[in-house]
C-alpha positions as CSV (number, residue, x, y, z in Angstrom):
1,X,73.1,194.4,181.2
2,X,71.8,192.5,178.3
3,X,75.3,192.2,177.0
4,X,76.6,190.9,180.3
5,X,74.4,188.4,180.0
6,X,75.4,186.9,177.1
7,X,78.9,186.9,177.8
8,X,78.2,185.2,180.9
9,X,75.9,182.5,178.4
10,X,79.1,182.2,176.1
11,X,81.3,181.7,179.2
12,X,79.3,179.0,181.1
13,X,78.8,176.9,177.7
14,X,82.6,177.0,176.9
15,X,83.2,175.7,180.3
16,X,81.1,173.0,179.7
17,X,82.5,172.0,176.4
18,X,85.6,171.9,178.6
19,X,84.5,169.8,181.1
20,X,82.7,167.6,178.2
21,X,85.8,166.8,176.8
22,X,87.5,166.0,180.2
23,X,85.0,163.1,180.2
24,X,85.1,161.9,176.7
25,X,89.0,161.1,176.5
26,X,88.6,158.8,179.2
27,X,84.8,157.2,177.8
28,X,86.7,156.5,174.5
29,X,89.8,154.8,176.2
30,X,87.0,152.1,178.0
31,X,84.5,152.1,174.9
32,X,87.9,151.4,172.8
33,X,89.1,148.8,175.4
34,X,85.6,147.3,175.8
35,X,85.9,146.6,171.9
36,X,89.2,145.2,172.0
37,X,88.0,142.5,174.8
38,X,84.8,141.6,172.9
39,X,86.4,141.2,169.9
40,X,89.4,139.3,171.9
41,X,86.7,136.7,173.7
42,X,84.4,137.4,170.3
43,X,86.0,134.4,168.3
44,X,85.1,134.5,164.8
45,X,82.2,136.9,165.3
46,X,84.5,139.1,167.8
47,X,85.4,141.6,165.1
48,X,81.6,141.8,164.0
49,X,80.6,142.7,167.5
50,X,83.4,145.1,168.0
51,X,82.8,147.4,165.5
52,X,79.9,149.4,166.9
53,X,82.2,150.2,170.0
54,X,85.3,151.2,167.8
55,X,83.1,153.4,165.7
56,X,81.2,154.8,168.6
57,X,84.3,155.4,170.7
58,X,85.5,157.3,167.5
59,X,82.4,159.3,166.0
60,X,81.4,160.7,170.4
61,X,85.6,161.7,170.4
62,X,85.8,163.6,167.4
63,X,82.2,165.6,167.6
64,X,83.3,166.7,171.2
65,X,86.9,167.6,170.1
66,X,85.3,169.4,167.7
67,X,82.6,171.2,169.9
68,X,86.0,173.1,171.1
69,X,86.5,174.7,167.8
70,X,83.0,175.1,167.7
71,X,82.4,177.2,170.6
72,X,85.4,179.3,170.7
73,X,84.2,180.3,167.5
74,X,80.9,181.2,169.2
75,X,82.9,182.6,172.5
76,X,84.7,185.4,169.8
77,X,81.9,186.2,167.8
78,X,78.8,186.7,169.7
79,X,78.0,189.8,170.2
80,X,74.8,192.8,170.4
């Protein structure tokens, strides 16, 4: 039973890294865009007041990308 358990653990959190990154393709694309218009309508500070949105937009897409990796790592080697 205990085993059973787990596995069902392992399963439901790789679904929801799934479903995580399902969501965080499109965030980036509007936090990336969002940039783009502020630092369009910005004028001289635009590029300033950009940045936080380009780096955000690029730091949130790569840790959940790489949550992927992460739990299938987890998925294959958890075990009792």
């Amino acid at each position: 039973m205990g085993v059973d358990v787990v596995s069902n653990i392992s399963n439901l959190m790789y679904e929801v890294v799934k479903w995580l990154q399902i969501l965080a393709v499109p965030a980036a694309a509007i936090a990336f865009c969002a940039g783009g218009v502020i630092q369009i309508m910005g004028g001289a500070e635009g590029a300033r007041k950009a940045r936080p949105w380009y780096v955000g937009a690029a730091i949130g897409l790569v840790v959940v990308l790489g949550s992927t990796a992460l739990a299938s790592f987890l998925k294959q080697n958890i075990g009792f």
